[in-house]
N, C-alpha and C positions, 0 to 999 in steps of 0.2 A: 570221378568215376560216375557213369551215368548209363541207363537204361541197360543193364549187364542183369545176367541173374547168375549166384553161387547156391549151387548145392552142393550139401555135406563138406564144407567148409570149414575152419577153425580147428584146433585141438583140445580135446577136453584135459581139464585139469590144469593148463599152464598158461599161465601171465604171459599175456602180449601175443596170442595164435588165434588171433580173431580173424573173421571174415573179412571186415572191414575196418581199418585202426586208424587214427589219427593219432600216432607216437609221440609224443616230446616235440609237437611242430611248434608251439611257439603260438607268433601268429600265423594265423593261415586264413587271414581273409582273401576271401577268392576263392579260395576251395571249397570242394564241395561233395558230396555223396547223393546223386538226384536219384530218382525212380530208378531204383535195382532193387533185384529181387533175391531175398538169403531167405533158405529153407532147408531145414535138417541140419542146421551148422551144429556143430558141436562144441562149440563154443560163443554164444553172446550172436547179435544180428549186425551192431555200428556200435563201436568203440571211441570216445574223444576224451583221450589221455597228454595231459599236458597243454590242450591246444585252446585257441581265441581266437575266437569271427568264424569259427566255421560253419556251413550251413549241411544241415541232414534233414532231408525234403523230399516227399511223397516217396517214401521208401515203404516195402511191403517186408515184413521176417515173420516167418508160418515155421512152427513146429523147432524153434532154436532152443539150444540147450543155455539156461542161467542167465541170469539178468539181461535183458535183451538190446535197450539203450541204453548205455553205460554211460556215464561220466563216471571215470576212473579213480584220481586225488582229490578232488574235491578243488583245486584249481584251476578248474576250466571255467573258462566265462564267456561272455560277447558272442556264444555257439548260437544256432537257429537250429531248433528241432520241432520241425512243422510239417502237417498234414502226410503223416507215417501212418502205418497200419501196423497193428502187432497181435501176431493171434497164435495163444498157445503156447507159451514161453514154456520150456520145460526142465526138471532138475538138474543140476551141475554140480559140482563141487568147486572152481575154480577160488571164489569163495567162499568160505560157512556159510551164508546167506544165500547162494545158490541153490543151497541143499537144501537144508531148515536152520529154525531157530532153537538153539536145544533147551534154551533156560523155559519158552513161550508155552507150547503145546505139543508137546510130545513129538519130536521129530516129525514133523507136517510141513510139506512144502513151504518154500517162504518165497518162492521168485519172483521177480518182480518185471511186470511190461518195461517201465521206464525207471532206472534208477538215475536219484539228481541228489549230488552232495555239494555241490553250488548252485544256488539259486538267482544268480548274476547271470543267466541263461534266460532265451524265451521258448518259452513251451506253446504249440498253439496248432489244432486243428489237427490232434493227435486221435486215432483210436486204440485202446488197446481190448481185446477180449480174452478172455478164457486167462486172464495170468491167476498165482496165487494172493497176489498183492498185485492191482494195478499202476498206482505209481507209487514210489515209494520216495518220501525224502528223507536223508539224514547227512548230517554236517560236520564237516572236523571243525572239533571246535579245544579250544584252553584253557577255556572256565567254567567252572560247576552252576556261576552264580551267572545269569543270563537277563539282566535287566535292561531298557532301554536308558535308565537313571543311575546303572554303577559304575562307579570313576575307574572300575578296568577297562580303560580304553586300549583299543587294539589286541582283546584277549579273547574276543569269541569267535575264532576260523583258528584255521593251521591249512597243513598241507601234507595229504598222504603220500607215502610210498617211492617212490624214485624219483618221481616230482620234487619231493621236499629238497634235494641234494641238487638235481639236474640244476633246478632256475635259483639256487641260493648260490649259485658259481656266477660269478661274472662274466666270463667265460659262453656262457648259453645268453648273451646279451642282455639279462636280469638282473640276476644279482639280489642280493639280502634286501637294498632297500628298496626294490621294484615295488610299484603298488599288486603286484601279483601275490608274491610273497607277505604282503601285508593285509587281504580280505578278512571280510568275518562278517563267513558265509552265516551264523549263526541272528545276525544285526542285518542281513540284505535281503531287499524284496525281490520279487521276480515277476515274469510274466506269464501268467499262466491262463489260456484264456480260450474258451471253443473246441475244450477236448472232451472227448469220448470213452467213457468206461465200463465194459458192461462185461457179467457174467463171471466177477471175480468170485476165485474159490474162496479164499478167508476175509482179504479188504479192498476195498477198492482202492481208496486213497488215503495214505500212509504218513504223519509226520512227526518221527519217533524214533527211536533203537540206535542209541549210540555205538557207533564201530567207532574203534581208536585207530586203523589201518585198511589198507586196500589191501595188502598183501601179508601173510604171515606162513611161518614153516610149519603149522598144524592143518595140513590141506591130506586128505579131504576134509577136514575136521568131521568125521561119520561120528565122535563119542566125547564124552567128556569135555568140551570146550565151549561151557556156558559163559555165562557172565556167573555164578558160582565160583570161576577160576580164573578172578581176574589178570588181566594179563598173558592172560593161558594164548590167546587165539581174537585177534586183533579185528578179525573181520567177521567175528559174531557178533552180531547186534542183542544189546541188554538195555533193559529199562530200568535195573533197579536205581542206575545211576543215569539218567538221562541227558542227552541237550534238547534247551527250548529254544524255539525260534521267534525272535520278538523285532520284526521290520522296524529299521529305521532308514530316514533317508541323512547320510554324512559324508565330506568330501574323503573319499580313499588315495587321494595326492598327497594328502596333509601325514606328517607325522602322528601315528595312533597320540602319542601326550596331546596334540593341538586338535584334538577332534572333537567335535561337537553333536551329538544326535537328538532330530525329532521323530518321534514315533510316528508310522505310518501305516494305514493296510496294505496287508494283498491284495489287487483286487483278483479275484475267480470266475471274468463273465461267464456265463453260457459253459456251463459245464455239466455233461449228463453221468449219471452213478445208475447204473439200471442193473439188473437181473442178478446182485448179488447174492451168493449161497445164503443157505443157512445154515454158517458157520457155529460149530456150536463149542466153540472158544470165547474165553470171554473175560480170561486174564493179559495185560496188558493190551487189548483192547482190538486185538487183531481179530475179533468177529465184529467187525461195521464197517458199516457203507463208507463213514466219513472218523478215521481217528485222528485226533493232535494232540499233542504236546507244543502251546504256544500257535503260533504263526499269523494269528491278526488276521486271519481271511474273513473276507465277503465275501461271500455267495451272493453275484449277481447274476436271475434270470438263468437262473440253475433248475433242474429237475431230477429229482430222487425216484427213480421208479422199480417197484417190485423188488425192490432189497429186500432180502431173507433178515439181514440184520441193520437196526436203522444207524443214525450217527453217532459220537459218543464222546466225550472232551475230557483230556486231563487238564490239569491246573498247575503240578507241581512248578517251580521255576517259574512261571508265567507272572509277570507283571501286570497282574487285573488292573491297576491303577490305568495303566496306561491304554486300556482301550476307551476313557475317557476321550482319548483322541483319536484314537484308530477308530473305533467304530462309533462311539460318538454318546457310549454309554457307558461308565467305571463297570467294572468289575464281573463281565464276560470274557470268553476263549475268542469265539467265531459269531458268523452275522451271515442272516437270508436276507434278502429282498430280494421283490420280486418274482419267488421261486413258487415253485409244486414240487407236493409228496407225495404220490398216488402209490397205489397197491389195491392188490384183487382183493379182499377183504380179512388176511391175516396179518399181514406187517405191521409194525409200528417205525415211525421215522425217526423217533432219538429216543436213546437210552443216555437218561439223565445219571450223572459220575459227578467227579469234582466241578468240570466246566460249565459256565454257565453259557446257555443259550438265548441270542438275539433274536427274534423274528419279528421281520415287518412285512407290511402289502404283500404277503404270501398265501397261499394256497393249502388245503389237503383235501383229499375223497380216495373213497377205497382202502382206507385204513382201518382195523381191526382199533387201533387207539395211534394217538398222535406219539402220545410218549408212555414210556416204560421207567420201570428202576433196572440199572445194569447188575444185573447178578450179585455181583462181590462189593457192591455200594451201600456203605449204612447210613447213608442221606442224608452226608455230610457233603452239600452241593452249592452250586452257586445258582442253580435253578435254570427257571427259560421264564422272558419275557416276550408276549406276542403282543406287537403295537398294527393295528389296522391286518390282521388275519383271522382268518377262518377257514370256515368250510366250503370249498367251490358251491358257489352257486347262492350263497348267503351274503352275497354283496350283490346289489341290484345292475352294477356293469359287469359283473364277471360272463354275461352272455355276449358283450361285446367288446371285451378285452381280449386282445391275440394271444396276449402269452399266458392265458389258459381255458377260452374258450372250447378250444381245437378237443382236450379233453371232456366236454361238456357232450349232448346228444347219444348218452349211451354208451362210450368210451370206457368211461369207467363208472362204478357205482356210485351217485352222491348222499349225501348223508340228512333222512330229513331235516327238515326246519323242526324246531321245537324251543322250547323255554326253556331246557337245558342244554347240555353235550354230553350225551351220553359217552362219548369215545373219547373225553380230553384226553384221559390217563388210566393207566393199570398198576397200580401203585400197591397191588396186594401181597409184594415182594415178602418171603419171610424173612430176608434177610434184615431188614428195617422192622422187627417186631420190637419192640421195647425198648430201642437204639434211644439215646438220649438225642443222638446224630439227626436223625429222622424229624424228634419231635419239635427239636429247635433249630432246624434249619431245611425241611425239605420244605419247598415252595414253587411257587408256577404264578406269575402275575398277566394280567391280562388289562393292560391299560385305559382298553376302549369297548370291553366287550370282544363279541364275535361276527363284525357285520354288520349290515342295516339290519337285519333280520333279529340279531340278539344283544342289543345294544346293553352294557352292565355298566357305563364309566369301571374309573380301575378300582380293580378285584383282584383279590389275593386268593389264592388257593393253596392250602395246607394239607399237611397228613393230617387220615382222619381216625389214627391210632387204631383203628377195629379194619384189620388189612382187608376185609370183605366187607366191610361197610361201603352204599353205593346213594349217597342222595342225589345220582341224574347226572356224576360229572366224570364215573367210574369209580371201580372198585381201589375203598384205602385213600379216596382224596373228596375232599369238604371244601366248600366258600368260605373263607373265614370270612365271621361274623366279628371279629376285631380292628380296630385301626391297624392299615400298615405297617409294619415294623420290619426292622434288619431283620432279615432272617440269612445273608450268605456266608456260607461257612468258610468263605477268605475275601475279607473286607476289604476296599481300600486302604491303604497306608495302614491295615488292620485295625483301624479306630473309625475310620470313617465312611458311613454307608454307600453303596453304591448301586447304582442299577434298579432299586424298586421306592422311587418317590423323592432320593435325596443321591445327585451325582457329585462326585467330584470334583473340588476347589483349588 
């Protein structure tokens, strides 16, 4: 299908009345959905349910009802969903998730630009605007426990919905021991790379809220059918039980017993987060630019701009140990390089949670402060470490560097030179007052200083217990004046320190 346009399209409420569906194809390389235009559908924009190799390319969906690019069961793979436009997704029920999230924040939108429950897909040169979540991932998975080191092999995928029966029949040429039937989407990296998100209501980018189904008999789910009642309602997304996603690269031919995994990142080239709300949720994490639960991502050559809410990392399930390989440091979530964080002068770019944050050769200016404490956190965290970053304009090339010159001349505000950093942090959180959490474990290390301009070698920065107490680095945070020490509040292998002066062996 190609260069066609659908208006008011789809049916609202019912499985399978999409504008555009790829049903139980199987494989369907060769096919394809090129430059068409869906607007007002009432149901979703590109649907690819059941299918592999397909491609969905430079497609435009303006003003569609519920989840807009769909991966349906979670066993789609080998798809191409590249340089789409998506603007305006708007509420559904087809799903709970359509509508809202009921356990999250008060029945609030939850829709999503792109929903991906296999990450065995390439995503790339995507925009979405104006959604309530811009992309969102979440993965059918079979185990609570989600390590890239646990001997359940072959336990972290499934497959939802009419999928699970269609290709577990021999019959549809698959069959039980297809390697389809046997992913685990929750263990696979993807491709994610050159998309565009801007002006989401609650988050931008999303990787969290376990669904156990694609389809269940509590539709519209308008009440009652949180994660409160489990089982109730199969395609409302809950945290309180989550899946993590922990990339590894392992042969998916092989019988799950004979399988072997090494940990790997995501990478995230060139991916913009800009003008998101200021959502002002801030339980399970759906107010920020950037949430996860797991997923090993790099941010490379990324730019965070004018988020209302900055980034923010869970921990649970997440295998710190192993980002000793993935990112190349034990015991963080995610990883910058190369990036910028700019804002008009009230944002902050992370709100520091369980996860701990990596920043390298990165950038900020236009920031009210770089980081925050996330509301509901008693600073029991695994921190941020910033190796070779600063403040635009505090590195002697940053005037002649591309990838953040362009910001420089007035663009946005830079932050004097000085002896200290007055904006590192705002750490005057009440919620960290007297926290035992706070006092032995909130931390921020800075390996090299900030710049030519404010050279420290490594420096540990600590709560500074008097939440307005301000010596030059912001309010509630101090230079410790002590030797380094563990401060993450989930260690490697829980005995062995990671991430600030001693990595993993």
């Amino acid at each position: 299908v190609e260069n066609a346009e659908l208006d008011r399209m789809g049916q609202g409420m019912l499985m399978g009345r999409y504008p555009l569906h790829f049903h139980l194809a199987g494989d369907a390389s060769g096919s394809y959905v090129r430059r068409n235009s869906v607007r007002r559908s009432l149901n979703r924009c590109v649907t690819l349910h059941g299918t592999f190799g397909a491609d969905v390319d430079g497609n435009v969906c303006l003003d569609t009802h519920g989840h807009s690019l769909y991966l349906e069961d979670g066993i789609e793979a080998g798809n191409r969903i590249v340089d789409n436009l998506v603007i305006r997704p708007l509420v559904s029920a087809t799903v709970c998730s359509d509508f809202h999230d009921m356990d999250w924040a008060g029945n609030r939108p939850s829709v999503s630009g792109i929903w991906i429950t296999n990450p065995n897909n390439t995503f790339e040169g995507n925009a979405v605007v104006g959604a309530a979540f811009g992309v969102w991932f979440t993965f059918p998975t079979n185990h609570e426990e989600h390590t890239p080191f646990s001997d359940h092999r072959g336990g972290f995928g499934g497959v939802f919905g009419a999928s699970r029966a269609y290709f577990a029949d021999p019959a549809s040429g698959y069959g039980p021991s297809s390697w389809v039937n046997r992913q685990e989407q929750a263990r696979t990296p993807t491709v994610f790379r050159n998309n565009t998100i801007k002006g989401s209501l609650r988050n931008g980018l999303f990787i969290d809220g376990l669904v156990t189904d694609s389809d269940d008999g509590k539709i519209p789910c308008l009440s009652g059918a949180g994660h409160q009642q489990p089982g109730e309602c199969g395609t409302c997304p809950g945290t309180a039980d989550t899946f993590s996603w922990n990339p590894t690269t392992f042969d998916i031919n092989l019988e799950p017993s004979a399988r072997s995994y090494t940990p790997t990142p995501n990478l995230f080239d060139d991916i913009v987060i800009a003008y998101g709300a200021k959502s002002v949720d801030d339980f399970s994490g759906v107010g920020s630019s950037y949430w996860a639960s797991g997923g090993a991502v790099v941010f490379d050559r990324a730019i965070f701009a004018f988020n209302g809410n900055g980034a923010s990392l869970d921990n649970r399930a997440v295998d710190w140990c192993a980002a000793h390989f993935t990112l190349g440091v034990g015991g963080y979530t995610a990883k910058w390089t190369n990036s910028l964080f700019i804002g008009q002068g009230d944002e902050r770019a992370i709100k520091i949670y369980d996860g701990g944050f990596l920043i390298q050769d990165s950038r900020w200016a236009g920031l009210e402060y770089l980081a925050e404490m996330r509301s509901v956190s008693d600073g029991n965290t695994n921190g941020a470490q910033l190796t070779r970053s600063g403040p635009l304009g505090w590195f002697d090339a940053d005037s002649s560097n591309d990838l953040f010159n362009w910001a420089m001349g007035g663009r946005v505000k830079l932050q004097p030179k000085s002896d200290t950093l007055p904006n590192l942090a705002d750490w005057s959180s009440e919620r960290i007052v007297g926290k035992w959490q706070s006092q032995k474990h909130l931390h921020m290390v800075a390996t090299d200083g900030f710049g030519d301009h404010l050279q420290l070698g490594y420096t540990e920065f600590v709560y500074a217990e008097d939440r307005f107490k301000d010596e030059g680095w912001g309010p509630g945070i101090k230079k410790s004046t002590a030797a380094p020490s563990c401060r993450m509040w989930l260690q490697c292998g829980w005995t062995v320190w990671c991430g600030t002066g001693v990595d993993c062996q």
